[in-house]
C-alpha positions in Angstrom: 72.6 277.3 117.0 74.6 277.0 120.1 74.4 273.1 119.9 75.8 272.9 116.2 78.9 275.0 117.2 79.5 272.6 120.0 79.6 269.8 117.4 81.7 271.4 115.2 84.2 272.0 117.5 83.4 268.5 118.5 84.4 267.1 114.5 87.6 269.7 115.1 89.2 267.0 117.3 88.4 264.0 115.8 91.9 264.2 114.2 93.3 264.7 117.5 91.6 261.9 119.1 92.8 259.5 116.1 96.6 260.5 116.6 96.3 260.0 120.0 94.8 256.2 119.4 97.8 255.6 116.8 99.5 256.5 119.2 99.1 254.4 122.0 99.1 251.6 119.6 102.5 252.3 118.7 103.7 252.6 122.6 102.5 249.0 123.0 105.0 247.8 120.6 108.1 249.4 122.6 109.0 249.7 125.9 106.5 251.3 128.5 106.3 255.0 127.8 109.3 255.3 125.9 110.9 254.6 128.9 113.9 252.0 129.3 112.9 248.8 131.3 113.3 248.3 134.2 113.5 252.0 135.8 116.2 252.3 138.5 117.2 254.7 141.3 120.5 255.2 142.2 122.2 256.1 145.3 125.4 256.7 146.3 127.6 256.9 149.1 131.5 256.7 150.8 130.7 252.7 151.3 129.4 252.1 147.5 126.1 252.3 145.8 122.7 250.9 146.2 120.4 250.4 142.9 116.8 249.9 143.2 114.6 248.6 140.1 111.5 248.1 139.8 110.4 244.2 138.4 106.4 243.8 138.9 105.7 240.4 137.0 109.2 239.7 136.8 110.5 236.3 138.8 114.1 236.6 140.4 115.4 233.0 138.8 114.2 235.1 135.3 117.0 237.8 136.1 120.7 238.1 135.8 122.9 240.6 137.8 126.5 241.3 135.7 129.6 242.7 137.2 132.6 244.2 135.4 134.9 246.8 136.5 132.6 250.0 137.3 129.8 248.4 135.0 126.7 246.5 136.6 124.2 245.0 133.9 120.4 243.6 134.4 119.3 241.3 132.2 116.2 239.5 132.3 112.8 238.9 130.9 109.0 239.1 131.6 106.9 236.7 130.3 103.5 237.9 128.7 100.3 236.3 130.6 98.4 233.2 128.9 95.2 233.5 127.7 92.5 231.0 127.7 90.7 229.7 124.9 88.1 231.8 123.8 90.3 235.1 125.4 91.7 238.1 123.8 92.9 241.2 125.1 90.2 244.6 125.1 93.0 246.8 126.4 96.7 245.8 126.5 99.4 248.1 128.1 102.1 245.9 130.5 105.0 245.4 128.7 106.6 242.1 128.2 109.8 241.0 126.2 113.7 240.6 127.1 115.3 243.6 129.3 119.1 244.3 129.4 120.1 247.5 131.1 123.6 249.1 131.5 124.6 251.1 134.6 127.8 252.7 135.0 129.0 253.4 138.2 132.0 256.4 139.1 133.9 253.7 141.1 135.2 250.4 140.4 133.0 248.0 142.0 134.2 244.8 144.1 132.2 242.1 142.4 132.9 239.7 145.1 131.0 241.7 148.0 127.9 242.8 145.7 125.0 241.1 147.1 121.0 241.3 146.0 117.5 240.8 147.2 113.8 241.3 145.7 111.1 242.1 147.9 107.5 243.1 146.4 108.6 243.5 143.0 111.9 245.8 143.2 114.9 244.3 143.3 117.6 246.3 145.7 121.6 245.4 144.2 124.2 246.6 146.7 127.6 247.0 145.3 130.4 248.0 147.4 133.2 250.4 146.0 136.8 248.0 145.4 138.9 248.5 148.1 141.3 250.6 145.9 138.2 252.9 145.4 137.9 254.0 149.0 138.8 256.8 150.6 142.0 255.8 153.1 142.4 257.9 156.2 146.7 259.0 156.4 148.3 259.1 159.4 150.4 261.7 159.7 153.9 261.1 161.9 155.7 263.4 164.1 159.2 264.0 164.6 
């Protein structure tokens, strides 16, 4: 009797277990998790800011770094891998497609200056505050 409670509760989830296949089916047709591509860290500091994102797969010539005013924009692509002949995919979960990311900024940044590198799959975009944006140190006269 035991044993045919345990595969009753068994059958219970098999609805469970067929949402959860729908649903990762669907999550392959958008962006990774639901979450916008590519994923970037922020940090801020009296000089400017520094954004990190992270590119596996993606080559550098295949992205383009935007300035305007206190916006910087990533746009880019990944290209999905070739199969052979004969090949299909068991399992597919990496995301490929056309990215295009927005980042506003709390300072005007000075487009000129902004400089980027990629390393290891994360690309690293420093962009300096405009001068008019930084902080200016008053002297104070005497009499």
């Amino acid at each position: 009797m035991f044993w045919t409670d345990i595969e009753e509760v068994g059958r219970m989830f098999e609805p469970l277990r067929e949402l959860e296949r729908m649903s990762r089916s669907l999550a392959m047709l958008s962006t990774p998790m639901g979450v916008e591509f590519p994923p970037v860290n922020i940090s801020e500091n009296a000089e400017g800011a520094v954004i990190t994102a992270e590119l596996p797969g993606v080559w550098p010539s295949d992205v383009e770094i935007s300035v305007k005013g206190n916006t910087l924009t990533l746009k880019g692509s990944r290209k999905a891998d070739e199969l052979k002949d004969g090949e299909f995919y068991q399992r597919r979960e990496r995301w490929n497609g056309e990215f295009n990311k927005t980042l506003e900024l709390p300072f005007e940044i000075n487009a000129d200056k902004v400089a980027a590198r990629y390393s290891r799959g994360v690309l690293t975009v420093a962009a300096p505050r405009a001068e008019s944006e930084k902080p200016r140190k008053i002297t104070i006269s005497s009499e």
